[in-house]
Backbone bond lengths (Angstrom), bond angles and torsions (degrees), N, CA, C in turn:
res aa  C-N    CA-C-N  psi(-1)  N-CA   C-N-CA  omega(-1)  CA-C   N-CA-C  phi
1 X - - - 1.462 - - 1.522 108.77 -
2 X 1.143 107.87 116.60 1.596 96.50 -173.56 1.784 109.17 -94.87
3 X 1.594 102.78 165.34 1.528 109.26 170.38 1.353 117.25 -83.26
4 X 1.316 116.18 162.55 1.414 120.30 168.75 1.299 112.02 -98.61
5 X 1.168 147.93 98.81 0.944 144.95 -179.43 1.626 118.08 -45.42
6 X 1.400 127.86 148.81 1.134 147.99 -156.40 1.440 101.94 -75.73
7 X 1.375 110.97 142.84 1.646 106.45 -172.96 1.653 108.67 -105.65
8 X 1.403 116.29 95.11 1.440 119.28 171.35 1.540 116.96 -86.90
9 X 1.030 96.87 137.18 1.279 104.05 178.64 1.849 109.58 -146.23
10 X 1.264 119.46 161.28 1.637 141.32 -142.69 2.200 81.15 -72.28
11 X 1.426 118.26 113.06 1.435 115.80 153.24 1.644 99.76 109.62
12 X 1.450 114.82 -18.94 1.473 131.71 -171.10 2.076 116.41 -97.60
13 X 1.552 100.19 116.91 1.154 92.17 173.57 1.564 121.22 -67.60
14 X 1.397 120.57 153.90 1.280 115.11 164.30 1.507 98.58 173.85
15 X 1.337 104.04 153.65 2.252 123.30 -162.04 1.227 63.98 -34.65
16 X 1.693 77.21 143.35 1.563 124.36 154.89 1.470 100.70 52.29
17 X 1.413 143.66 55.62 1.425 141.56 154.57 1.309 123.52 -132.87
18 X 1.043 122.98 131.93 1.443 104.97 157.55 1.528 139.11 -101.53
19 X 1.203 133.73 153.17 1.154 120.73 -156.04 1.536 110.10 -100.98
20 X 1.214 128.95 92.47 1.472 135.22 156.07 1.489 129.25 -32.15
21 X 1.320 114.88 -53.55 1.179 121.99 -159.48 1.607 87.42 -141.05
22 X 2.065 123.60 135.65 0.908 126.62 -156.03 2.216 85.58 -95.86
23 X 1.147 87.29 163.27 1.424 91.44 179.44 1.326 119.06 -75.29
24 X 1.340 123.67 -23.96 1.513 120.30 -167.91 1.748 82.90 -91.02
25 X 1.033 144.41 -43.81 1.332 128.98 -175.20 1.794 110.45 -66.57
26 X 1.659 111.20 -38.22 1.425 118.90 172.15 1.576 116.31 -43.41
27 X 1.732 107.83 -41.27 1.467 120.05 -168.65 1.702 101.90 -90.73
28 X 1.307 119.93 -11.77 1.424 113.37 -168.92 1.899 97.05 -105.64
29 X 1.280 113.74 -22.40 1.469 109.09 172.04 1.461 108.51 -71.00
30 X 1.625 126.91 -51.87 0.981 132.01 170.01 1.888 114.18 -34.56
31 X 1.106 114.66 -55.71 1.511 135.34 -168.39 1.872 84.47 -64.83
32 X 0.865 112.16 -58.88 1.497 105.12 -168.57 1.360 130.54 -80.17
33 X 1.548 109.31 -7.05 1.331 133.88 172.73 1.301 90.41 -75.91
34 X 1.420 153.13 -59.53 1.243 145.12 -136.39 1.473 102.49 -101.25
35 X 1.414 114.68 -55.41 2.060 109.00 159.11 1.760 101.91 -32.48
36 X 1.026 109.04 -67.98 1.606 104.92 172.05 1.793 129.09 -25.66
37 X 1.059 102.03 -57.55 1.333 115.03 -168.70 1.311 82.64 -71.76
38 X 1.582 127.71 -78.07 1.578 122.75 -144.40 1.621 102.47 -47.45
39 X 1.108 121.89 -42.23 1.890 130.26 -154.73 1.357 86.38 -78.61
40 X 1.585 127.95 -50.72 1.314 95.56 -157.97 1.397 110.58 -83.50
41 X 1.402 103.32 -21.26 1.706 106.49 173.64 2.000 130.25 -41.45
42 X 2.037 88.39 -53.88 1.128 85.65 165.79 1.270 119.34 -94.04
43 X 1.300 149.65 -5.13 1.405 156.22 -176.93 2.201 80.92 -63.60
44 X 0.915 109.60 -58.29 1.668 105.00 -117.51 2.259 70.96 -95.43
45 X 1.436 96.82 -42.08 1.405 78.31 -177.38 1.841 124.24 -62.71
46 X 1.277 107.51 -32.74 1.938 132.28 178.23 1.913 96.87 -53.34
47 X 1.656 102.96 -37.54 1.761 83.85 176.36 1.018 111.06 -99.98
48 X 1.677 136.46 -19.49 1.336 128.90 170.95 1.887 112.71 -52.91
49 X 1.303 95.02 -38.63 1.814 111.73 -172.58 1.845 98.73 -58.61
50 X 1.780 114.90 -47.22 1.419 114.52 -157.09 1.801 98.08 -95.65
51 X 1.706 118.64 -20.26 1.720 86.44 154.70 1.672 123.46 -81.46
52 X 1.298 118.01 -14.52 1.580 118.38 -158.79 1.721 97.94 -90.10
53 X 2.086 105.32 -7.65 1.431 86.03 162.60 1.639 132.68 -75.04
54 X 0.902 109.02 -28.92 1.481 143.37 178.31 1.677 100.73 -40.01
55 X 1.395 112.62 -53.09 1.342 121.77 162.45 1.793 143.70 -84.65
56 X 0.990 101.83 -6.93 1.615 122.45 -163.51 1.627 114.83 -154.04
57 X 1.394 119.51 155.79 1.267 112.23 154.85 1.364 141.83 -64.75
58 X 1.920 115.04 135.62 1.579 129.31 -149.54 1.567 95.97 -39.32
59 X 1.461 122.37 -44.22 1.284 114.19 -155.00 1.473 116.34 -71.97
60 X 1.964 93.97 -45.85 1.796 98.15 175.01 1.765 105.88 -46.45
61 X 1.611 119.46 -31.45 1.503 122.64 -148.62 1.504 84.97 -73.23
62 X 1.408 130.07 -54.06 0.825 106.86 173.38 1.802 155.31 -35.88
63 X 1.665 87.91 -59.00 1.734 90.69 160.25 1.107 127.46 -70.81
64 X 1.453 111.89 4.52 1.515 115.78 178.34 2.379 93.42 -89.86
65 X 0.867 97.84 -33.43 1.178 111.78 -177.81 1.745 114.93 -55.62
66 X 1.653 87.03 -54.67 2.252 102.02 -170.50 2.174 80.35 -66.80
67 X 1.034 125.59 -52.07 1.683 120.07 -161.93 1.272 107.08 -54.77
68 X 1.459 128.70 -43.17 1.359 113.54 -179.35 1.807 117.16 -82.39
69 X 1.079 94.38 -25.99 1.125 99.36 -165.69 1.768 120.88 -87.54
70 X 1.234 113.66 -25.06 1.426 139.70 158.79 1.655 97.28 -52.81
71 X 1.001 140.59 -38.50 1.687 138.76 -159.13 1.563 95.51 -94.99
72 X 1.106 111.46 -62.24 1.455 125.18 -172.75 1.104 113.30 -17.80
73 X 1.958 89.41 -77.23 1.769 109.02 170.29 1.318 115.50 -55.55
74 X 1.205 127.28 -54.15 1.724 127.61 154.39 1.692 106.53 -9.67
75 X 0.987 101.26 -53.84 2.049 116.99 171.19 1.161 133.58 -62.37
76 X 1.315 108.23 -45.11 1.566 120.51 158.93 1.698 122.03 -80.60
77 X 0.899 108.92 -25.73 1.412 107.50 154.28 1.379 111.82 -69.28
78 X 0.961 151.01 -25.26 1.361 126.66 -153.22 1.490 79.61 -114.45
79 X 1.217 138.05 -35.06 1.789 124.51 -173.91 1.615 106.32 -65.34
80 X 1.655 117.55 -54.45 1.168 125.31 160.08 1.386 129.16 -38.92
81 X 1.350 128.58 -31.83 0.922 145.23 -156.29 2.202 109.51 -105.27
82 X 1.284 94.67 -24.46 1.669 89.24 179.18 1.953 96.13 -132.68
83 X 1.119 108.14 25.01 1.418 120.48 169.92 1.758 112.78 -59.84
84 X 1.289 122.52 -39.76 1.087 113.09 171.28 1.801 121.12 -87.98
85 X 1.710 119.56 1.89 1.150 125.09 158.03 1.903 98.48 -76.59
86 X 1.133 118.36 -61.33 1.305 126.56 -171.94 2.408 100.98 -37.89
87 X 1.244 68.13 -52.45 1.942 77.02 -166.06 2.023 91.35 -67.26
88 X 1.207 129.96 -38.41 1.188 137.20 172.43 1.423 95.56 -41.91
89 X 1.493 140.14 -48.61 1.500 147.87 -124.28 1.414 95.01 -114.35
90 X 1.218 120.89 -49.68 0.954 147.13 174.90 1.672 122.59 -22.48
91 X 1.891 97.74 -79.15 1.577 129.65 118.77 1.615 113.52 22.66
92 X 1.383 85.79 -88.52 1.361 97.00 -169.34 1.744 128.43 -102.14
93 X 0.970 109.98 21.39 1.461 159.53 -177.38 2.114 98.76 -34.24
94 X 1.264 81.49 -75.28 1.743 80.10 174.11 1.578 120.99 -87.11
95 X 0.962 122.42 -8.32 1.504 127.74 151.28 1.433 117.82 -58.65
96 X 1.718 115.58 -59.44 1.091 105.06 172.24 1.748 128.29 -67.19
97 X 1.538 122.91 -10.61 1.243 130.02 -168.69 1.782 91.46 -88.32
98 X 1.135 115.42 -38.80 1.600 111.39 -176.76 1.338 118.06 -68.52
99 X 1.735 115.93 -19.39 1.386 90.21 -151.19 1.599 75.54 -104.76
100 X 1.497 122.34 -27.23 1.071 114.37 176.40 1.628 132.57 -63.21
101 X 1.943 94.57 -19.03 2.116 82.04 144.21 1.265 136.13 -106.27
102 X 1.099 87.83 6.25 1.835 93.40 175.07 1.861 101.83 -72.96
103 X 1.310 96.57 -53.16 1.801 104.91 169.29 1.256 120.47 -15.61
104 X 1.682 99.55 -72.03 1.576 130.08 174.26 1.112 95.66 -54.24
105 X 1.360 138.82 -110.68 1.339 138.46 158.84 1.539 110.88 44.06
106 X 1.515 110.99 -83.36 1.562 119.93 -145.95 1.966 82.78 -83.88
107 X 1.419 108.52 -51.69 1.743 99.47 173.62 1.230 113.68 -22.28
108 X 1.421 119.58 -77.54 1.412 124.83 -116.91 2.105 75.86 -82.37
109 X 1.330 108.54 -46.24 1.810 108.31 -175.11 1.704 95.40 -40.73
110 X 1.474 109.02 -79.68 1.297 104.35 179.78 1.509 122.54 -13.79
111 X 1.251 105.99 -86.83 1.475 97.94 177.42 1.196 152.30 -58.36
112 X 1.583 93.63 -20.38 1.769 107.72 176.10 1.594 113.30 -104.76
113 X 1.395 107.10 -19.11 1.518 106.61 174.61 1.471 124.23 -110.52
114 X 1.266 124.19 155.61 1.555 121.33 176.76 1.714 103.00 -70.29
115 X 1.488 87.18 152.95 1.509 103.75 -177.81 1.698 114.97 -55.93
116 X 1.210 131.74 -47.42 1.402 112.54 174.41 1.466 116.30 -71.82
117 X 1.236 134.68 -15.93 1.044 122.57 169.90 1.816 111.22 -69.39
118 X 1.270 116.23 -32.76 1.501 110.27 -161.48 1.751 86.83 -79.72
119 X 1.534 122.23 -56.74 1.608 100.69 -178.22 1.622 125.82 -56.31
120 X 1.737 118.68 -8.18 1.506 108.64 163.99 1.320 100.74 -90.54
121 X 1.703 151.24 12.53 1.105 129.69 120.95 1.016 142.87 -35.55
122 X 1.191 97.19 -54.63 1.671 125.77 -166.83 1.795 93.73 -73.95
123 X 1.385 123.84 -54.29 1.403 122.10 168.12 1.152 116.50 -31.56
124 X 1.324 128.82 -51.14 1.310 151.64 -167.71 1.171 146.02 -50.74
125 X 1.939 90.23 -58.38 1.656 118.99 178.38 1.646 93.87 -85.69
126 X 1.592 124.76 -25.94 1.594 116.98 -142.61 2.138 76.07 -108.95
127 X 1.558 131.15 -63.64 1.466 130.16 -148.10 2.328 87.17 -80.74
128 X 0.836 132.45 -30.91 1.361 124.92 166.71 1.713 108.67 -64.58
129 X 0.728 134.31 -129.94 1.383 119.95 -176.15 1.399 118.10 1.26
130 X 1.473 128.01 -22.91 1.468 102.47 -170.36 1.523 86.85 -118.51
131 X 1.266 139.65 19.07 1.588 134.31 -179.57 1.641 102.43 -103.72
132 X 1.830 108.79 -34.31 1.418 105.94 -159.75 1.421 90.67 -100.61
133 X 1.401 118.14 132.72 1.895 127.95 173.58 1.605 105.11 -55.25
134 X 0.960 111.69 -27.61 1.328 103.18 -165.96 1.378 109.62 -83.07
135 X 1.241 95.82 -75.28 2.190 100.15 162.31 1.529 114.11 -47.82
136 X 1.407 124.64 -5.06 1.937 110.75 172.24 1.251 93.70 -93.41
137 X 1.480 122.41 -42.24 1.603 119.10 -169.15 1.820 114.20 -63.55
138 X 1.250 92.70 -39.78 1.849 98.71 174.22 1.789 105.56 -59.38
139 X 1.335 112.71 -43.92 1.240 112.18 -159.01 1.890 93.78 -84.15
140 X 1.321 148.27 -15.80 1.203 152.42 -161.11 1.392 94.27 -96.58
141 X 1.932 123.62 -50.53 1.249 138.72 169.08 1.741 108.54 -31.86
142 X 1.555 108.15 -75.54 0.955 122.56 -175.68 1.700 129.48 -71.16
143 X 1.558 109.27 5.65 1.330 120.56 177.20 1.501 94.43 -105.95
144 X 0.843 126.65 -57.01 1.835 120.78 178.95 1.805 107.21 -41.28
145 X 1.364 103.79 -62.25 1.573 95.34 179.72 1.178 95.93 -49.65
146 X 1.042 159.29 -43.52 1.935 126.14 -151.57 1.531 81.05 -98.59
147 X 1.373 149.25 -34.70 1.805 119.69 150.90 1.114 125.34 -58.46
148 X 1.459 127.41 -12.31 1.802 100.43 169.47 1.467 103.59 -85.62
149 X 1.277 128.11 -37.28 1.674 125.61 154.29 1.629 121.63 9.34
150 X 1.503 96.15 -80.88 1.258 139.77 -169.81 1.360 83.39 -53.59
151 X 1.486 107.93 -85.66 1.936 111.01 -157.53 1.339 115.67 -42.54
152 X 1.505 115.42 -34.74 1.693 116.32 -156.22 1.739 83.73 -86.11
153 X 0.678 91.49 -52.03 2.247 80.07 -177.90 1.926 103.81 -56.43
154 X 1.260 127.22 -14.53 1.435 146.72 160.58 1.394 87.60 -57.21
155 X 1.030 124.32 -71.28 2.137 132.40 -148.36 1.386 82.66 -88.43
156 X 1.260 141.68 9.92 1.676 108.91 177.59 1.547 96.10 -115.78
157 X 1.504 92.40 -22.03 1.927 95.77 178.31 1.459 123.94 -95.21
158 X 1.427 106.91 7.89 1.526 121.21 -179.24 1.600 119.73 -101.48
159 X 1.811 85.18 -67.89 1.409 85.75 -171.93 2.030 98.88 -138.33
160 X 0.490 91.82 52.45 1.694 92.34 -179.20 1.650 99.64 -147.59
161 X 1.527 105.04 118.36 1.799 109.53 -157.96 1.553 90.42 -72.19
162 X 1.313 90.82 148.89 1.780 113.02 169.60 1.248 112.91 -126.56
163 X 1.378 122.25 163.83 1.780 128.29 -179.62 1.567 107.54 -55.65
164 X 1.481 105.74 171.04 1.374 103.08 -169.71 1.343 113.57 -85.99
165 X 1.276 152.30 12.37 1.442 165.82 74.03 1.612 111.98 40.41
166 X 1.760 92.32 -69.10 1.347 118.62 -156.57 1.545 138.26 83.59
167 X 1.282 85.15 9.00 1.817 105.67 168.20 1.464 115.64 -47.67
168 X 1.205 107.02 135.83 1.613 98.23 -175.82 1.716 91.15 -111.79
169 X 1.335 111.80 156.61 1.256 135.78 151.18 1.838 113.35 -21.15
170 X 1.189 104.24 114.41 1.790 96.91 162.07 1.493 117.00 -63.93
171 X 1.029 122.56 148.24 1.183 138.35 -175.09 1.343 112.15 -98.69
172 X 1.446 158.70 110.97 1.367 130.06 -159.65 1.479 102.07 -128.58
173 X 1.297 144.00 -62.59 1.231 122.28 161.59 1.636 128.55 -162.00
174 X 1.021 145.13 -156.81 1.649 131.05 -136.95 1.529 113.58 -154.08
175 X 1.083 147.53 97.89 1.199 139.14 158.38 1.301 132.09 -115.58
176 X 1.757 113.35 145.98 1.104 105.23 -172.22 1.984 120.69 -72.22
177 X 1.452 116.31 142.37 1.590 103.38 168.77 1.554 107.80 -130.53
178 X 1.572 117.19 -176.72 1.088 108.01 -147.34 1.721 107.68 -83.67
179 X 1.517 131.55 14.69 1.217 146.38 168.21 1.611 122.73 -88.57
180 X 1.882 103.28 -48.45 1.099 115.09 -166.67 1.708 110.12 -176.05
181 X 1.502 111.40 -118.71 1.698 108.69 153.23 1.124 121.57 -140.64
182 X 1.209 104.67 -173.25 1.625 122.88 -165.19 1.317 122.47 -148.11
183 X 1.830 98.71 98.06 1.486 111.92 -161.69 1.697 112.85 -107.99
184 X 1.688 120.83 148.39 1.171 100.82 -175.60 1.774 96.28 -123.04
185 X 1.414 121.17 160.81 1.023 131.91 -128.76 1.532 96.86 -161.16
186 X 1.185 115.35 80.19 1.511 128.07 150.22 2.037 141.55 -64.34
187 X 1.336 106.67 68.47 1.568 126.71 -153.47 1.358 101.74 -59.01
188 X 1.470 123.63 140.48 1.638 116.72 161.78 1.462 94.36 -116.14
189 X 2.004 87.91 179.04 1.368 95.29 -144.57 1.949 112.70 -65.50
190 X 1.535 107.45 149.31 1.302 108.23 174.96 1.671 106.61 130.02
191 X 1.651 118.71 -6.90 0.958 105.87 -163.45 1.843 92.17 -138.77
192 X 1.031 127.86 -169.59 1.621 124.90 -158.60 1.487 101.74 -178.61
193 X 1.065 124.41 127.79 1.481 125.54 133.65 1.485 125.10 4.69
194 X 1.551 114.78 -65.19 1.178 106.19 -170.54 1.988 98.77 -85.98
195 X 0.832 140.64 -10.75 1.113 129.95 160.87 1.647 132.85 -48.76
196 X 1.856 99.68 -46.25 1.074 106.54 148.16 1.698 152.44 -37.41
197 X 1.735 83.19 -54.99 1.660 88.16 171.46 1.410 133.12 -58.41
198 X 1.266 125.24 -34.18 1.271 148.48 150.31 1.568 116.07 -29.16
199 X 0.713 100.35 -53.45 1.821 123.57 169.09 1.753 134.15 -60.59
200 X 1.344 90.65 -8.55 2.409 107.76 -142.12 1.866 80.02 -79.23
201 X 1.578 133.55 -33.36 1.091 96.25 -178.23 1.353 113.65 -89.61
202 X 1.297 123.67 -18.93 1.542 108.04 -173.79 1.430 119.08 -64.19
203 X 1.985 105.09 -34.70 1.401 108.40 168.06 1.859 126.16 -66.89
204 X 1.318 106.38 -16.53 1.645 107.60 156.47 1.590 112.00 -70.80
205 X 1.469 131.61 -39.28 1.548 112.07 172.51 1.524 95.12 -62.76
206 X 1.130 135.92 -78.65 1.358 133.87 -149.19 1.435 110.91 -28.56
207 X 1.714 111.25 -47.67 1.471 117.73 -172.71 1.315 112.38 -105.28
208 X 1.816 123.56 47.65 0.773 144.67 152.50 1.784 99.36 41.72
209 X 1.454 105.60 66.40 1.590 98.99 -174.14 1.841 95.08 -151.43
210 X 1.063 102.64 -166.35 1.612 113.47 -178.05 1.369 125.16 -81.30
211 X 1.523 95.27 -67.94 1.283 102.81 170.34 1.691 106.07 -138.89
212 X 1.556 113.30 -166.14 1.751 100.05 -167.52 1.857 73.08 -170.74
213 X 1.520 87.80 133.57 1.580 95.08 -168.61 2.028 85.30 -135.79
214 X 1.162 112.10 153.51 1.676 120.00 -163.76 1.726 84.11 -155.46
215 X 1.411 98.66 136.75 1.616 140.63 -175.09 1.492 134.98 -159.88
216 X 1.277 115.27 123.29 1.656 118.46 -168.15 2.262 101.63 -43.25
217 X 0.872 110.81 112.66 1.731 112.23 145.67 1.332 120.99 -54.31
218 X 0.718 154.60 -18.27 1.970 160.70 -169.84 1.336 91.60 -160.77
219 X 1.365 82.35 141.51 1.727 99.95 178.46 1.900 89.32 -104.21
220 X 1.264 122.53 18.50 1.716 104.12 -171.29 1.821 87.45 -124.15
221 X 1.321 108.39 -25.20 1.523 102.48 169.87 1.782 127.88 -119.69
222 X 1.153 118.27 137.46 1.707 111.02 -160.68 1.133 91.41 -72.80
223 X 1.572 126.58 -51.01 1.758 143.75 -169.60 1.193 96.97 -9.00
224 X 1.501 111.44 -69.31 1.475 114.55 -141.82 1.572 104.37 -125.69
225 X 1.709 79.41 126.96 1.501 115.11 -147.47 1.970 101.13 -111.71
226 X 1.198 107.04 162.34 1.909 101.07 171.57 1.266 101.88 -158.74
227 X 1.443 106.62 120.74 1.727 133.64 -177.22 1.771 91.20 -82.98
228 X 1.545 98.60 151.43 1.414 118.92 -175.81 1.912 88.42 -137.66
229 X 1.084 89.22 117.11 1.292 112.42 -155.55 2.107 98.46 -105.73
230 X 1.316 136.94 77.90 1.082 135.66 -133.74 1.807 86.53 -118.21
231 X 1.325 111.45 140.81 1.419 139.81 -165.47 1.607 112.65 -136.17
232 X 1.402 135.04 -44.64 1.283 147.41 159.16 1.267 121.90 -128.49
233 X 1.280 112.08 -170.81 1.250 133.21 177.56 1.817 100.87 -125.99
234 X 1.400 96.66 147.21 1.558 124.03 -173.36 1.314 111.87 -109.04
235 X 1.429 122.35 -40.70 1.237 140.54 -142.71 1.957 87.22 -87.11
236 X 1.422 124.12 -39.28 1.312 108.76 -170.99 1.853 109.44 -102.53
237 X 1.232 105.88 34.73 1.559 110.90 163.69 1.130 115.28 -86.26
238 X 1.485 137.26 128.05 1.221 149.48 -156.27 2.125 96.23 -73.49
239 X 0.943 126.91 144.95 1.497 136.06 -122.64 1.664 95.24 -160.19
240 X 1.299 114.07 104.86 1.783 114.68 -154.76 1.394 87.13 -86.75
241 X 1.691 127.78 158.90 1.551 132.20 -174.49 1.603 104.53 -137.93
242 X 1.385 102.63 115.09 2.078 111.31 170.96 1.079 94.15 -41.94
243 X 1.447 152.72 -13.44 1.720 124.88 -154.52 1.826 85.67 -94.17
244 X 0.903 133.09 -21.24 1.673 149.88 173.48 1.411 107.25 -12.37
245 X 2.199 89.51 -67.00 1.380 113.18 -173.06 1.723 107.35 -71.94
246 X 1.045 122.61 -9.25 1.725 115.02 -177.89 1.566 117.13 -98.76
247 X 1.851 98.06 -23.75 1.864 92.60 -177.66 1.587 89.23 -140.49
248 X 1.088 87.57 143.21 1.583 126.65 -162.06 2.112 85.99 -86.35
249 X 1.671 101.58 109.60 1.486 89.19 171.33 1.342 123.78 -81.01
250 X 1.756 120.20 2.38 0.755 111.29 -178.74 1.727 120.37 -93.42
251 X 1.274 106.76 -0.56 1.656 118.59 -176.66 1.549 95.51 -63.95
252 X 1.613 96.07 154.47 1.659 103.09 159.51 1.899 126.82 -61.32
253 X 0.996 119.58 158.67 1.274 103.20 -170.08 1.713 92.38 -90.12
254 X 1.146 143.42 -8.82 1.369 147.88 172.40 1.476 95.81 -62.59
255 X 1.235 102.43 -67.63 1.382 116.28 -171.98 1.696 120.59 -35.77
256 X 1.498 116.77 -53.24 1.520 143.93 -173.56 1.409 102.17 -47.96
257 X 1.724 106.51 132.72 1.450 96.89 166.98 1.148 121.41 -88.03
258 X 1.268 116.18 142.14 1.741 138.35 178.19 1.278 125.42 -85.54
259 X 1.234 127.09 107.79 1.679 116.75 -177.58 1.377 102.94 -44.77
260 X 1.773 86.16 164.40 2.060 92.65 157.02 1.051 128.80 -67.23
261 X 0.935 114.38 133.92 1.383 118.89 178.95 1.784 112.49 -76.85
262 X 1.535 113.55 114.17 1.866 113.48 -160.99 1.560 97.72 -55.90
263 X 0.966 108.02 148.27 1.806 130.32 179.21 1.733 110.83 -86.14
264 X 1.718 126.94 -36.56 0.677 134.44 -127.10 1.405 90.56 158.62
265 X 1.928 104.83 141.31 1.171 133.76 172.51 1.609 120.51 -78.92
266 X 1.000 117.04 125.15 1.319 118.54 173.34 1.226 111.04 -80.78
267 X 1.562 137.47 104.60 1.710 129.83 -177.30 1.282 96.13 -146.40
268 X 1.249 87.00 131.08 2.096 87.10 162.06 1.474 112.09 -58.46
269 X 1.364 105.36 170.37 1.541 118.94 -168.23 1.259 99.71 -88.79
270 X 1.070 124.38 168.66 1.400 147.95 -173.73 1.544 118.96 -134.39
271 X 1.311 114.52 107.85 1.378 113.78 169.47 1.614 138.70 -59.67
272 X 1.342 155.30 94.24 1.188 153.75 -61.15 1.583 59.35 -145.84
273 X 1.694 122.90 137.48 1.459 130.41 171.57 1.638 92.37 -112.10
274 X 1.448 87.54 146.09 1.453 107.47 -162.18 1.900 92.08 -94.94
275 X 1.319 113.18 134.89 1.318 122.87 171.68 1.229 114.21 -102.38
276 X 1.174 131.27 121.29 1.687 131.29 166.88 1.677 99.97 -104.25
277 X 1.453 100.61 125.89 1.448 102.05 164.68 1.404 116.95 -90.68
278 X 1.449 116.27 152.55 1.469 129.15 -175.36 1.586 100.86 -57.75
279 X 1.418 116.12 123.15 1.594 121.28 161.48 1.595 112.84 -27.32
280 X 1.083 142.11 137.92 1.337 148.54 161.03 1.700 111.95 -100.20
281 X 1.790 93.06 137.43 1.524 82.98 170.11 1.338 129.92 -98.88
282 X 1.560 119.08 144.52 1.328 101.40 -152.90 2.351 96.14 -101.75
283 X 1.415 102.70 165.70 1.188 93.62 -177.95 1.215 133.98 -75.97
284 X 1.743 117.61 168.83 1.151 99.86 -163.51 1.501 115.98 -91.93
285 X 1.243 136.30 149.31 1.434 143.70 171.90 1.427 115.07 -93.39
286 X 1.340 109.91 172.51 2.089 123.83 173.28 1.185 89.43 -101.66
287 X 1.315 96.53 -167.08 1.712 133.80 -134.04 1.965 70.48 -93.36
288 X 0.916 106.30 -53.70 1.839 97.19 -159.28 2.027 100.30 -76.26
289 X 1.080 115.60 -15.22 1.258 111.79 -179.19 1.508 128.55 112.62
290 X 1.434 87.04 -2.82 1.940 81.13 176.77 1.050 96.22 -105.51
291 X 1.781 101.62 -179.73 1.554 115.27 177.10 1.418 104.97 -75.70
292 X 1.572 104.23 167.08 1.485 118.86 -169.44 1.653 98.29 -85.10
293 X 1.510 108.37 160.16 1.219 115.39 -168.19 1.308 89.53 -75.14
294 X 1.867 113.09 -174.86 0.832 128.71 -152.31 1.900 105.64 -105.07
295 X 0.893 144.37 127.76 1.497 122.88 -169.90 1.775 101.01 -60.11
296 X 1.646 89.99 172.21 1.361 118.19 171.81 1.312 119.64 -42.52
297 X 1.395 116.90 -54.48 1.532 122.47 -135.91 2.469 79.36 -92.93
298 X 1.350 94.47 -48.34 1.809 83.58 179.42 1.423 119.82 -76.26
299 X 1.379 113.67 13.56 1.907 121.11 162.30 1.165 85.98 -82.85
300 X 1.324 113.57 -64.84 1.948 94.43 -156.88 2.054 125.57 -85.62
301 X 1.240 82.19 29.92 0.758 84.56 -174.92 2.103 108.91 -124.72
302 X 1.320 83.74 -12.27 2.009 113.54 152.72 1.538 91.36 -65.85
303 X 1.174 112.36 -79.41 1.509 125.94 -151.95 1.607 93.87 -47.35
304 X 1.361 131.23 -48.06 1.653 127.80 176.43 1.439 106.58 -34.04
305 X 1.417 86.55 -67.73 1.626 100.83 -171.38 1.580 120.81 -51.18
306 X 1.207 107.47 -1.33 1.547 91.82 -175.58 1.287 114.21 -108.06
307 X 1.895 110.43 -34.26 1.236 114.95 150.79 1.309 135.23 -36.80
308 X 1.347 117.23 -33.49 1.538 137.39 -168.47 1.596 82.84 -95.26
């Protein structure tokens, strides 16, 4: 009785495969490879056709039109079309540039050099870097960034929603700072800033770090975004002080000399501004000099008040 063998196909799990490219992105490159081709086909062939009329007959203009323009799209399909191998490549970009000179590298010694000389290379490039603190820490610095890389394209393909495509975020590039790293992060459409924030601790477990803080890069584009990728703290490293060299910590504090203590402020003087108040008018009086009585209506209205 025989088996049927398992049906693999390009983006599709199945025994014994692995899956490169996820299928809903496999089926959405495809979909967009072919919008591609048709537009640019006729876009690019419709103006080749309307200058080559100008010179020749409509009909030749035409097939002069389907020839260029048939290739073109031929072109855009195929860029469209392996764009998510390219962005796959991309990815892995300095992995593949390293190992591919180390490759070269250990070849070309091999063959052109005698064997103890190529292992005091190899001593060389691998026991220098890992003897001097300074060159292991640069090189430990700079190996984590191309792992937080990795993870945060992990958190965009796990659990951090993406468009219905399934396009993930470009990844663009990594440096070490004096906390942790510093990654920048080019978003397509479907995803935002504030989506992110919501997210900053789960993406610190993922990248095996503390905390993970995310902020616009351009204030003229939202897209592009840069994770601060945090591993320690700086702020509580003990912090050497010049006053060291002037007082002796080991003197008594009795002992230590004490400035003077100021007696009195040193300030310039101040000129005392002279205020004139506005004249007031004073009231008016009679012929004999007193004030005028009081009217009618505020006597009796004394007289209330006293009853009350």
């Amino acid at each position: 009785m025989s088996k049927s063998s398992p049906r693999r196909s390009f983006g599709r799990k199945s025994a014994g495969t692995i899956t490169v490219i996820e299928a809903k992105v496999h089926r959405s490159s495809a979909r967009n490879a072919r919008l591609a081709f048709i537009l640019t086909a006729v876009i690019v062939g419709l103006l080749a056709a309307v200058v080559a009329a100008s010179y020749m007959h409509p009909i030749l203009a035409l097939f002069v039109g389907v020839l260029v323009g048939v290739p073109l799209g031929g072109i855009a399909w195929v860029l469209v079309r392996v764009w998510p191998v390219l962005r796959l490549l991309w990815w892995w970009t300095p992995e593949i540039g390293i190992t591919t000179f180390l490759g070269a590298g250990w070849v070309q010694l091999a063959n052109h050099t005698p064997t103890v000389v190529t292992l005091a290379v190899v001593v060389l490039v691998v026991g220098v870097p890992a003897a001097v603190p300074v060159l292991r820490r640069q090189v430990v610095a700079w190996t984590w960034c191309l792992i937080v890389r990795h993870r945060l394209r992990v958190c965009f393909a796990q659990f951090i929603i993406a468009n219905q495509s399934g396009s993930l975020p470009l990844i663009l590039w990594a440096k070490p700072t004096p906390v942790g790293e510093r990654v920048w992060v080019y978003l397509r459409p479907g995803l935002s800033l504030a989506d992110l924030e919501g997210r900053l601790d789960r993406i610190a477990v993922a990248c095996h770090a503390s905390t993970a803080l995310v902020e616009r890069a351009s204030d003229g584009n939202a897209a592009y975004l840069r994770f601060d990728i945090k591993r320690r703290e700086v702020l509580t490293a003990t912090v050497g002080s010049p006053l060291l060299d002037v007082i002796n910590p080991t003197t008594p504090g009795a002992d230590r000399p004490s400035p003077a203590a100021p007696t009195a402020l040193d300030l310039p003087d101040v000129d005392v501004p002279t205020v004139t108040l506005p004249a007031q008018k004073r009231p008016a009086t009679s012929a004999n000099g007193s004030k005028p009585a009081a009217s009618s209506s505020s006597a009796a209205e004394d007289d209330v008040s006293d009853w009350i």
